[in-house]
C-alpha positions in Angstrom: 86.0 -13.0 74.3 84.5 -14.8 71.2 80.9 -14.5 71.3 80.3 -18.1 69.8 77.7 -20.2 71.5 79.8 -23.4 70.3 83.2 -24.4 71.4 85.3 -26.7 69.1 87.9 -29.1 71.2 91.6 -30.0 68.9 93.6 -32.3 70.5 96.6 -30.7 68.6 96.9 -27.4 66.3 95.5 -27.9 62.2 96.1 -25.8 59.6 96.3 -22.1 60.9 94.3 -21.5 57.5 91.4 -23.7 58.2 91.6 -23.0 62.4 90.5 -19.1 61.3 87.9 -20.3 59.5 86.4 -22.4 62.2 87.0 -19.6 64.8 84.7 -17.8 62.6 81.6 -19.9 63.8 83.0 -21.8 67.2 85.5 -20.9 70.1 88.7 -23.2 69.3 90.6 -24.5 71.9 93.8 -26.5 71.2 94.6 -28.8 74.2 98.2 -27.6 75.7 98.6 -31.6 76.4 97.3 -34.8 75.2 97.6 -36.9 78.2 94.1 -38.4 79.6 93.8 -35.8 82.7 93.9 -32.8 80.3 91.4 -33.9 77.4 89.0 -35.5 79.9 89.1 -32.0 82.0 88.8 -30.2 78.3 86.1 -32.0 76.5 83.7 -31.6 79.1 82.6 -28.1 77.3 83.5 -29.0 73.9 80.5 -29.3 71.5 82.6 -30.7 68.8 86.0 -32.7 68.9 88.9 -33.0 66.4 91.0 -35.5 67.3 94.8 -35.9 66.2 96.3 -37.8 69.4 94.9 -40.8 71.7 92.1 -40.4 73.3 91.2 -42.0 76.8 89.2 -45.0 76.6 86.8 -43.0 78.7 86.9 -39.8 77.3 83.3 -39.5 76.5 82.0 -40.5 79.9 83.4 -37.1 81.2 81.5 -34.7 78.2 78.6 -33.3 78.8 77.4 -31.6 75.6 79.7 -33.4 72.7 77.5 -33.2 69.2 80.3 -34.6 67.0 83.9 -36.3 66.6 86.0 -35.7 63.7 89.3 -37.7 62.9 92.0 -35.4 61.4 93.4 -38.5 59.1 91.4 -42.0 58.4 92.3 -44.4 60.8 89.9 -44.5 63.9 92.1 -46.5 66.4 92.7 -43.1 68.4 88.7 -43.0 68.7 87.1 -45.4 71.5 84.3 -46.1 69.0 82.5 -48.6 71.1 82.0 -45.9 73.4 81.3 -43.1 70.9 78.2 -45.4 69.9 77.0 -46.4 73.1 76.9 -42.5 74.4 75.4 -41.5 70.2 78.0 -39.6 69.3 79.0 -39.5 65.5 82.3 -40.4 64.7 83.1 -38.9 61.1 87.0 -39.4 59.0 88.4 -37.8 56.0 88.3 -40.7 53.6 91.4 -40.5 50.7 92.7 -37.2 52.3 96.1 -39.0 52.5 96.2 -41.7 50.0 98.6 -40.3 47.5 100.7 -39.1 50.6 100.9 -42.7 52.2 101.3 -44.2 48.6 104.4 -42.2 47.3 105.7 -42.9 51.1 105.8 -46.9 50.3 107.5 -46.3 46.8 110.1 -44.2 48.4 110.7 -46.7 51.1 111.1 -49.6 48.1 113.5 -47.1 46.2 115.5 -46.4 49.4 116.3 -50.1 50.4 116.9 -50.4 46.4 118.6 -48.3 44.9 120.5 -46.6 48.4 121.1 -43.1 46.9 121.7 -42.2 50.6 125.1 -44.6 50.3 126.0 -43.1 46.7 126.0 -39.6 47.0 129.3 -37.8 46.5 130.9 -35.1 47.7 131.1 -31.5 46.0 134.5 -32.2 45.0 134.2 -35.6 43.4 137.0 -37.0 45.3 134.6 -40.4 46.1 133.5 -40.6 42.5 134.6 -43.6 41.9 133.9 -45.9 45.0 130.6 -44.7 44.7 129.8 -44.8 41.2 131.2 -48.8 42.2 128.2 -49.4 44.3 125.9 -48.8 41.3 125.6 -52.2 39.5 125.2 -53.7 43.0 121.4 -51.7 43.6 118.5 -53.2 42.2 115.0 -52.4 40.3 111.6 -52.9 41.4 110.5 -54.0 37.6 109.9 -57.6 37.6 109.7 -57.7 41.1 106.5 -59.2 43.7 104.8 -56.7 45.6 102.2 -58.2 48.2 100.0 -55.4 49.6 98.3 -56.8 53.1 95.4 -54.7 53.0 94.3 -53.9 49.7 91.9 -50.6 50.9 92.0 -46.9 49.4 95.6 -47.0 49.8 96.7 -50.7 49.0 95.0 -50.0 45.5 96.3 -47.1 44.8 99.6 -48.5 45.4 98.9 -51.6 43.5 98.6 -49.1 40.1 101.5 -47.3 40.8 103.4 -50.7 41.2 101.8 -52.0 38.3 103.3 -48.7 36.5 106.3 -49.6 37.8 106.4 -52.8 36.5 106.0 -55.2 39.6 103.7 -57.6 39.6 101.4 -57.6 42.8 99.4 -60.0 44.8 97.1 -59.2 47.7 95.7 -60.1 50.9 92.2 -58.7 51.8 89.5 -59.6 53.9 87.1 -59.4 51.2 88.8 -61.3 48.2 85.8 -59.6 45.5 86.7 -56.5 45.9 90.7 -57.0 44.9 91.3 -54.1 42.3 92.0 -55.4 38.5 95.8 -56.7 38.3 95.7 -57.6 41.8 96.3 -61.3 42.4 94.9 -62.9 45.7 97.2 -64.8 47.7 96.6 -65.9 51.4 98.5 -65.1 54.7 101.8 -68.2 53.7 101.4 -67.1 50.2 102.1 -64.0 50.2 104.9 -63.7 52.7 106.7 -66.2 50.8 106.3 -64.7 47.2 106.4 -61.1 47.3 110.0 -59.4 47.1 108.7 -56.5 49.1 105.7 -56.9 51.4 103.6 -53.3 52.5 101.1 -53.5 55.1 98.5 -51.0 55.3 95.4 -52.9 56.8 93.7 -52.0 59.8 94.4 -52.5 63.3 92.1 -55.1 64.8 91.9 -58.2 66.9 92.7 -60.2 63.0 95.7 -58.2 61.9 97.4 -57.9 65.7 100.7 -59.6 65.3 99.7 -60.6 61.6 103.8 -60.1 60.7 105.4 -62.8 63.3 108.1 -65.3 63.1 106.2 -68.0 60.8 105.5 -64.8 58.3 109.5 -64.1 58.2 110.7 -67.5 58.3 109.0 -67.8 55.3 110.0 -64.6 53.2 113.1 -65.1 50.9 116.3 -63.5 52.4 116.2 -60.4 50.1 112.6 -59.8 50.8 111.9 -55.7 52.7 109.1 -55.1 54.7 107.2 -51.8 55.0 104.6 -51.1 57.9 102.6 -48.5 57.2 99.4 -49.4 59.3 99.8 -49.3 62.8 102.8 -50.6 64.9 101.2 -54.0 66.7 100.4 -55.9 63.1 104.0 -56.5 63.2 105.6 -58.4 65.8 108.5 -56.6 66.8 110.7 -59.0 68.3 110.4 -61.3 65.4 111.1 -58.9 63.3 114.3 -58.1 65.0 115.0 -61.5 65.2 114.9 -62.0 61.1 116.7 -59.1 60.7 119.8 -60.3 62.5 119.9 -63.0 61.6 119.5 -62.1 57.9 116.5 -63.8 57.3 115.1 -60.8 55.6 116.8 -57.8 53.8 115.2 -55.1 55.4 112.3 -53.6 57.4 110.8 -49.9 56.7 108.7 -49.0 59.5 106.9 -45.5 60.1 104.4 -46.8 62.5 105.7 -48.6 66.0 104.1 -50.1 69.1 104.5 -47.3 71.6 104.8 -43.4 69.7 107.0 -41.6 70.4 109.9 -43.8 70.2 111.5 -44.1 73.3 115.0 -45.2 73.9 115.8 -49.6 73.6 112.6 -50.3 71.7 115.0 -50.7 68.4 118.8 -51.8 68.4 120.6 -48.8 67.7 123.1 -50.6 65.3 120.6 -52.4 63.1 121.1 -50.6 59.8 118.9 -52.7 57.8 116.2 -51.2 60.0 114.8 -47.2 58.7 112.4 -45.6 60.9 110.4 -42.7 60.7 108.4 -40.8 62.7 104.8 -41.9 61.6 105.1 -39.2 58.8 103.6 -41.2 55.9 101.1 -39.6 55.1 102.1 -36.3 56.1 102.5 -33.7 53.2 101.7 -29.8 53.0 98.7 -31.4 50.6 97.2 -34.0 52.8 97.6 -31.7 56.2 95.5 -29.2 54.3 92.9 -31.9 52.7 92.8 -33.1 56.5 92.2 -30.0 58.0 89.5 -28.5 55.4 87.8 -31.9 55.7 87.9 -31.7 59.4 86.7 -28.1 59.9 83.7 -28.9 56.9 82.7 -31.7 58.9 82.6 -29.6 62.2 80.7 -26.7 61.1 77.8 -28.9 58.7 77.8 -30.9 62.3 77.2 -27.3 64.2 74.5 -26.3 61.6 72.3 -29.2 62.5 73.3 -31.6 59.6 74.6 -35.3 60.1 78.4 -35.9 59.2 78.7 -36.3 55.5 81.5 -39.3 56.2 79.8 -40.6 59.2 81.5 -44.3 60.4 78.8 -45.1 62.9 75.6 -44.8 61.5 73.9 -47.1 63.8 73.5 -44.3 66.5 71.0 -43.4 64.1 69.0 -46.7 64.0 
């Protein structure tokens, strides 16, 4: 038995790397489940919390001794942070540790719907050559093409220089229109839907962005126009985007984030092949999991030696 006076909560396993090293300074305790009952019965000896799954709403009216919360990832929609503030408790993310991750996902996805070198590939022994090699001069470029970014944050504008590399010209939507990177055009909600040739969204989940993607967005894209969701699942309007995809009012959706996770069976028509999903794996490398995970546990143990979270997102508990 660990002689650690702290004990460290994970909602699900890190890095086995970084895990030793906390263990090193903390008990760690890796929640067998995520559902409420467990984590509520769990954090109510934790000192310290890192948090890859949902929490309960009222997770943190059931500690009794929680210092710290730290977000394996960036976005804080798993976190009650209303709560977190009222009970002050620091909330802390890892800022950047998947950009690059989430970035090359989003060119992928454009090259997929593209160029289709899932469709082109030939067998060993050549035999398709031909009716494949056919297919080429159908696929297209993204050169010359208009990217809209909704949500032009860490990752929109590191995307927006990649595009730019690529060719594509790209127009944004952001809630603070100053801070667009340079070569990034601002264009409003009807603007950019009906411009871009391939739309991303990677904003944040709030009461603004909630259903941002719905019918009046699609009606207005052109008919060879792909979406990729990359934010959360509810800024897209799932039905509408259904809708637009049979009925061929758009080319194609991407989606790695969706409005219940897992998937569960009938959320998507099985036979809608103009519709990739994946399994919110974005920005999931071996590179980012390891930023994440060092970020997480550095955060953790400057938060066990008495220090304030270096990427703290609630300093008011401080005020």
């Amino acid at each position: 038995m660990s002689e650690n006076k702290y004990t460290v909560l994970l909602t699900n396993d890190i890095l086995a790397e970084e895990a030793q090293r906390l263990q090193q300074h903390a008990n760690v305790i890796v929640a067998p489940q995520t559902d409420p009952d467990t984590l509520r019965r769990l954090v109510v000896d934790a000192d310290a919390l890192i948090v890859r799954a949902k929490l309960p709403d009222d997770i943190f009216d059931h500690q009794t001794r929680l210092k710290g919360v730290v977000r394996h990832g960036v976005g804080l929609d798993m976190i009650p942070m209303e709560s977190a503030s009222a009970n002050k408790i620091p909330v802390a993310n890892i800022p950047g540790c998947n950009t690059s991750s989430v970035v090359e996902y989003c060119i992928a996805a454009m090259l997929l719907v593209r160029r289709q070198v899932d469709i082109q590939r030939i067998d060993s022994s050549g035999s398709d050559w031909h009716s494949r090699r056919a297919l080429g001069d159908q696929m297209g470029e993204l050169g010359g093409l208009t990217l809209g970014i909704v949500g032009v944050g860490a990752i929109g504008g590191a995307l927006a220089k990649v595009a730019a590399a690529l060719g594509m010209k790209v127009i944004g939507l952001s809630r603070r229109r100053e801070s667009l990177p340079e070569g990034v055009e601002y264009a409003d909600k009807k603007a950019l839907f009906s411009q871009a040739d391939i739309v991303v969204l990677s904003c944040p989940l709030n009461a603004d962005t909630i259903g941002l993607a719905d019918t009046a967005a699609f009606n207005s894209m052109k008919t060879s126009a792909i979406i990729i969701n990359v934010s959360r699942g509810p800024v897209i309007n799932t039905t509408a985007l259904i809708d637009a995809l049979r009925e061929g009012r758009i080319a194609a959706a991407v989606l790695d984030v969706h409005d219940v996770q897992p998937v569960k069976p009938g959320m998507y028509p099985a036979e809608q092949k103009n519709l990739y999903l994946t399994p919110h794996i974005a920005g999931m490398t071996t590179a980012s999991m390891k930023r994440m995970s060092q970020g997480s546990v550095d955060e953790v143990l400057r938060l066990l030696q008495g220090h304030r979270f270096t990427n703290l997102v609630n300093p008011e508990i401080y005020e």
